[in-house]
C-alpha positions in Angstrom: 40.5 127.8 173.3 39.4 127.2 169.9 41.2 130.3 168.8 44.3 129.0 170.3 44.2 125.7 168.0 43.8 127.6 165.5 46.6 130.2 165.6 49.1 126.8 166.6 47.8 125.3 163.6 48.5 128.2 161.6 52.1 128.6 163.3 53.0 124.6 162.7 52.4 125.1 158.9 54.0 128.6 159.1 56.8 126.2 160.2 56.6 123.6 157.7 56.6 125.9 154.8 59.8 128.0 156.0 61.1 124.2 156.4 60.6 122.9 152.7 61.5 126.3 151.3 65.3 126.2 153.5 65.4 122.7 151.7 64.1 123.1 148.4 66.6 126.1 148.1 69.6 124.2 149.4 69.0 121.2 146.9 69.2 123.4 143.9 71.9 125.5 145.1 74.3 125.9 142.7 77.3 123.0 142.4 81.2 123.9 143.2 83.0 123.6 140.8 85.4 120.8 140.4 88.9 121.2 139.7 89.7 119.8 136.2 91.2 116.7 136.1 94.9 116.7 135.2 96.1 114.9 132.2 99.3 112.8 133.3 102.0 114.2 131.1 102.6 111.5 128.1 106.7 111.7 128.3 107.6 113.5 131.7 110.6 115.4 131.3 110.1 116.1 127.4 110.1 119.8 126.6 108.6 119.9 122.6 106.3 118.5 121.0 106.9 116.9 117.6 105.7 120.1 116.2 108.0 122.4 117.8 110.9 119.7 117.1 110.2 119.7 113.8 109.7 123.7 113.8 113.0 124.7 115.6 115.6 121.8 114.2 117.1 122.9 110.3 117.5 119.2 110.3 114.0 118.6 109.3 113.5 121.9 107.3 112.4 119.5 104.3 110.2 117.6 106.3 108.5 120.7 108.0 108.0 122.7 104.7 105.6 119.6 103.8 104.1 120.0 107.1 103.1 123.7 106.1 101.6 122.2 102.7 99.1 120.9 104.8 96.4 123.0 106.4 96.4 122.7 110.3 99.1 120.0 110.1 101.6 122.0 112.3 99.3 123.5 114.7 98.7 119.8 115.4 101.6 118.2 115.5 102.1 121.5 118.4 99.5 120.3 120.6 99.7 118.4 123.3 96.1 117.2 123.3 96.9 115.1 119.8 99.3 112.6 120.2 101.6 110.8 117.4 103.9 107.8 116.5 105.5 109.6 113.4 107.9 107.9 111.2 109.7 111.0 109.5 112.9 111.3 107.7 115.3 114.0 108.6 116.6 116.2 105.3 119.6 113.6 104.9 116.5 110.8 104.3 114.7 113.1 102.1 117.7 113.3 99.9 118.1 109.8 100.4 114.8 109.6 98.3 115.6 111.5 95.7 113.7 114.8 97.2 117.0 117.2 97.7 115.3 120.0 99.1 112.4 122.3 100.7 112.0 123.6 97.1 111.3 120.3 95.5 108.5 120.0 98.4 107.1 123.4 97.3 106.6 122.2 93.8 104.8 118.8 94.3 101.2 118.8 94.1 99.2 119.4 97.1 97.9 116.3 97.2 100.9 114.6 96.8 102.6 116.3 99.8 99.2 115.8 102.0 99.6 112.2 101.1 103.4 112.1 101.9 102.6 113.6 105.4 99.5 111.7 106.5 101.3 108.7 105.8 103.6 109.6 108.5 101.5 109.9 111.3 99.8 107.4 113.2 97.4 109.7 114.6 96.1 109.2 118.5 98.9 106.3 119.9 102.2 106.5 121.0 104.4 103.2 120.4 108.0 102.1 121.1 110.0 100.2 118.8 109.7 97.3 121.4 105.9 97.0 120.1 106.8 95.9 116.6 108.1 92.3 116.7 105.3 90.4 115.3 106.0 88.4 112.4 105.2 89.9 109.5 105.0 93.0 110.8 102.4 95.0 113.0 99.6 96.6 110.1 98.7 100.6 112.0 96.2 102.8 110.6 97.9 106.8 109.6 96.2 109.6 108.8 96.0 108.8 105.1 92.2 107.6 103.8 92.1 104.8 101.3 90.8 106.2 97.9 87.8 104.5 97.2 86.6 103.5 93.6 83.5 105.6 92.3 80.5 104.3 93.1 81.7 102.9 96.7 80.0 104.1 100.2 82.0 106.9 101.2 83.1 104.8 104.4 86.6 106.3 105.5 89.1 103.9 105.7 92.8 104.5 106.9 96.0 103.2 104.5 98.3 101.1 107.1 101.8 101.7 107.5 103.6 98.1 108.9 106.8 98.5 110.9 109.0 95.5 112.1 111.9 95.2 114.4 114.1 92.1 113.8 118.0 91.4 114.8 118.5 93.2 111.3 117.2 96.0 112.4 113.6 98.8 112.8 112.0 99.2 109.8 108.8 100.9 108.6 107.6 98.8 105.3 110.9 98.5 103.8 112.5 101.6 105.1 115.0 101.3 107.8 114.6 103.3 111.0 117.9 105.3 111.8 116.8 106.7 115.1 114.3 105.0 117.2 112.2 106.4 120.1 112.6 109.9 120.1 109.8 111.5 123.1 108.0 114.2 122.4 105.4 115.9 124.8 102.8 114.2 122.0 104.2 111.6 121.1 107.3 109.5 119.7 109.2 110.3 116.5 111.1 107.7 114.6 113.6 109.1 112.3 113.7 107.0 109.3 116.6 106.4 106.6 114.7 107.4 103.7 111.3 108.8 103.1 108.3 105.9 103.6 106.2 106.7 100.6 102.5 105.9 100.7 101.5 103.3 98.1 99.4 105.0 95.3 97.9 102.1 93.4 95.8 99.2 93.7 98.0 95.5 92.9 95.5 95.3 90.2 96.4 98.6 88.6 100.2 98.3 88.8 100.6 94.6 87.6 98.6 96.0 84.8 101.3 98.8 84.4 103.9 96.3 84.3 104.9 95.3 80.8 107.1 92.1 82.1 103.8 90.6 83.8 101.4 90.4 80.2 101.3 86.4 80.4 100.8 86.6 84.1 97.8 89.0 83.7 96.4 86.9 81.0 96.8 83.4 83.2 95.0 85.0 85.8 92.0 86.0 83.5 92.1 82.5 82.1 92.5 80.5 85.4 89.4 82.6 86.6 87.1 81.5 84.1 83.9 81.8 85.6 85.2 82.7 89.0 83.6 85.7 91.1 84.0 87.8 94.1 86.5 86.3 96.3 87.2 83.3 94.2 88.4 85.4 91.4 92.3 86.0 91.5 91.5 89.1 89.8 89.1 90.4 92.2 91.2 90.0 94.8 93.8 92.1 93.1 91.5 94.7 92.7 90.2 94.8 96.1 91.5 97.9 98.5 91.3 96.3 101.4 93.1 93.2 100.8 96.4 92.6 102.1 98.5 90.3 100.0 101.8 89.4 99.3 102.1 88.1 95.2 105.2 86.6 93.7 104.1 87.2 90.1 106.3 85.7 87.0 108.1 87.4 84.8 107.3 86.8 80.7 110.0 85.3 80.6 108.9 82.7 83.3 105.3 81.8 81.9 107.3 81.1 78.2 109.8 78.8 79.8 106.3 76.9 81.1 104.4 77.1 78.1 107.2 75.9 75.9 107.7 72.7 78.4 104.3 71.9 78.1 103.8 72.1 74.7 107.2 70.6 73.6 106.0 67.5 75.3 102.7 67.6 74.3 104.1 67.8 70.2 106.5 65.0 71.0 103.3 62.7 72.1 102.1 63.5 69.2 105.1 62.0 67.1 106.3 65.3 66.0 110.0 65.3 65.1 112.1 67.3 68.2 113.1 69.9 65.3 108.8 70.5 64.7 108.0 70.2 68.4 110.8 73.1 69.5 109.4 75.2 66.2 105.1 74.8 67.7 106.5 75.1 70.8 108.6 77.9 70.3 105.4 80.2 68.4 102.9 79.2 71.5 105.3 79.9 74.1 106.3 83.6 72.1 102.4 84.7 71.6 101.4 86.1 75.5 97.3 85.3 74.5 98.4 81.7 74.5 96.3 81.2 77.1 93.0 82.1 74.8 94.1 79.7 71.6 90.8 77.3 71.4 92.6 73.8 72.8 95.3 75.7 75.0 93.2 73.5 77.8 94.9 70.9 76.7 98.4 71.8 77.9 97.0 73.0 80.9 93.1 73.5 82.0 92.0 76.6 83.9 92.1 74.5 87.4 95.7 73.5 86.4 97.0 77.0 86.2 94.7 78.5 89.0 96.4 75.8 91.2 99.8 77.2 90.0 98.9 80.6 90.5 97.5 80.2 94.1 101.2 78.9 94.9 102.3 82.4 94.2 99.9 84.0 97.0 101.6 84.1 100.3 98.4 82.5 102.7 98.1 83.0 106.7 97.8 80.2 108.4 96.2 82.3 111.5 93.3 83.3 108.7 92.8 80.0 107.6 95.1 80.2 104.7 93.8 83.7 103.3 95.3 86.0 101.3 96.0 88.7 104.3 99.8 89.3 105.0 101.6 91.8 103.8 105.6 90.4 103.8 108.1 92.6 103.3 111.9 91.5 101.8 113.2 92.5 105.2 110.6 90.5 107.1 111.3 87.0 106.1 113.8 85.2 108.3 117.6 85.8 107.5 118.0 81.7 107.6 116.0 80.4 104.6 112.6 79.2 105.7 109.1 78.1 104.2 106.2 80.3 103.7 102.8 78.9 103.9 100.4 80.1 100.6 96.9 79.7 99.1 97.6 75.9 98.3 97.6 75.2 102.2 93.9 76.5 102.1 93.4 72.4 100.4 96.9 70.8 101.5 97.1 72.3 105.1 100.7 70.2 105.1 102.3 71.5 102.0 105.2 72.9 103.6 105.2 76.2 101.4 107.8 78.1 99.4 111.1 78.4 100.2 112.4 82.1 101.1 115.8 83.2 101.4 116.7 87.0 101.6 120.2 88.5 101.1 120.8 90.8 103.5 123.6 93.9 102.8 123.4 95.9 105.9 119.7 96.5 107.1 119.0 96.0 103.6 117.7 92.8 101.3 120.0 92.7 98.1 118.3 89.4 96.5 115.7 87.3 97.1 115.1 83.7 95.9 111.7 81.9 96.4 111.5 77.7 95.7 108.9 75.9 94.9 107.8 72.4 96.5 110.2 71.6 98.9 109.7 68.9 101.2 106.2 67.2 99.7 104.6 65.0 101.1 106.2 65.8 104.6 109.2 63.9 105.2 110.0 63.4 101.3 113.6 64.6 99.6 114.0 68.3 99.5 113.4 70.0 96.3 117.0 71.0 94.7 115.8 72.5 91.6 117.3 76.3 90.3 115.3 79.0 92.9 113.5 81.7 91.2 115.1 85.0 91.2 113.2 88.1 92.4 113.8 91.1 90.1 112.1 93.1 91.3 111.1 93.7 95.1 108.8 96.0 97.5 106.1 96.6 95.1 104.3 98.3 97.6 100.4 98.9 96.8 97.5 100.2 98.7 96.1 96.5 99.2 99.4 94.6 99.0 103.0 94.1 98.4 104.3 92.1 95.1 107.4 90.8 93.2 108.6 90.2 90.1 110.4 86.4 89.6 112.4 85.0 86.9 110.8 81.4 87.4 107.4 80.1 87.5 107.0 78.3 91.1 105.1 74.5 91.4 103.5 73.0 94.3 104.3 69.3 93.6 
């Protein structure tokens, strides 16, 4: 009997061991596999992608031979794992630009064609024209990296491209759209008029390239006496990733100011008009006015600091910061005021006064007012509108134009 026990004993953990073995083996047998998860097709019913579009149609030969400049470029514009919103200009844009051919593409620098390209591409989103109606525009990050001054932490940072679409029409920056919406298997291409060039300075460095703004350069350095980081006017010029709009005066502008203020000043004086309009007429001419010992007496540093900030378009959704980028072709059609850095201290200062030209999708002139309607309610200001001669400055960390009249807040 004992023997018996023994030998079931045996046979019930004979049992349990075949048992935990049949499960141990089926847990850790070996997975299906699953079927791979199909990626809906981005356009159904398109047939290229934007690189084989831009590959097989002569119409963008120009377009496509900067493509090639660019190593991989075309292999990814090809698949459909990468997707695009490209703003590209067909051969008839490139010409449009002054670039009449593939050959003229061949000869640019590298880096200069990279640039052209990158700009181009919003890499990783598809959008419609329908998603740009935000006033100014609608700031997306392209391929393009922001050069960084030496020294900086190599943190990579995109250059923006800003498209609008208004009743005047679809642009990109400044740079009407002539085709919008075209699907790809990757993504959308809108054909543009002319080519959208990426912005290769800093505001800082191209108002410093401008001969016309001298007096403006030097007001700012005098207005910032003092001044750093974001209080200083020049810092903020010189900062990459601000993104301002500037109407800067002309010479011309600050001398019709300087030579008010010091023509009245001589007259207090007693000077005779002939000696006032002579002083006057020397200060006004000299563009280091602004550093003559007693100059603060026509007008101290706060004084022309509170002029200048009337020159910086503000947003009221940043709390009146320097951060909108305005195009000529994004201000209204109908004349309208523009808050600026002034409303930062007088929420209620109604502005400047804007009013575009429009010739086709175009802006032919501009003219900006100052003071308009101040305090609210008070008589409209009627005095002669600055001129903009020159408009679109387009720079890495802003937009700026040149005016023919210096503009005042009260």
């Amino acid at each position: 009997m004992k023997n018996n026990k023994m030998s079931l004993r045996l046979k019930l953990v004979a049992v349990a061991a075949i048992a935990f073995s049949f499960t141990f083996s089926s847990c850790n047998k070996a997975l299906e596999t699953p079927e791979p998860i199909k990626t809906p097709e981005l356009n159904s019913g398109a047939s290229q992608s934007i690189g084989s579009k831009i590959e097989s149609d002569a119409n963008y030969s120009i377009y496509l031979a900067a493509v090639k400049r660019v190593p991989g470029m075309l292999d990814k514009l090809k698949d459909k794992n990468n997707i695009f919103t490209a703003f590209i200009p067909d051969n008839a844009g490139f010409q449009a630009s002054g670039i009449p051919s593939a050959a003229v593409i061949n000869a640019m620098p590298v880096q200069t064609v990279g640039a052209i390209v990158q700009y181009s591409l919003l890499p990783g989103q598809q959008h419609s024209s329908g998603e740009f109606e935000s006033f100014p525009n609608t700031q997306y990050p392209t391929s393009l990296n922001i050069p960084l001054p030496p020294g900086a932490l190599p943190v990579p940072l995109q250059m923006s491209i800003f498209p609008r679409k208004t009743s005047a029409g679809f642009y990109a920056n400044n740079i009407p759209v002539k085709t919008a919406d075209e699907r790809y298997t990757n993504g959308t291409i809108h054909k543009m008029a002319a080519l959208v060039a990426p912005p290769s300075q800093l505001l800082s460095d191209a108002i410093a390239a401008n001969d016309d703004l001298v007096y403006f350069r030097n007001a700012i350095q005098y207005a910032d006496a003092g001044a750093t980081g974001t209080s200083s006017l020049a810092y903020l010029l010189g900062y990459p990733v601000m993104n301002m709009t500037v109407f800067a005066p002309s010479n011309g502008a600050f001398q019709q100011l300087i030579y008010g203020l010091a023509y009245s000043y001589f007259i207090s004086l007693g000077f005779s008009p002939a000696e006032a309009d002579g002083n006057a007429t020397a200060l006004a001419s000299d563009p280091n006015v602004f550093f003559i010992p007693g100059f603060s007496t026509l007008a101290s540093p706060a004084t022309v600091k509170g002029i200048l900030a009337y020159h910086f378009l503000a947003s009221q959704a940043t709390g009146y910061q320097p951060m909108q980028r305005v195009f000529s072709n994004n201000f209204s059609a109908t004349p309208s005021f523009y808050p600026t850095l002034v409303n930062g201290s007088v929420s209620a200062h109604p502005g400047v006064l804007v009013a575009p030209t429009f010739t086709g999708p175009m802006v032919s002139s501009l003219k900006v007012t100052g003071m308009g309607t101040f305090p609210p309610g008070g008589a409209p200001y009627s005095g002669t509108a600055a001129n903009a001669t020159s408009l679109d400055q387009n720079c890495v960390n802003g937009v700026y134009y040149v005016i023919d009249r210096i503009l005042l807040p009260q």
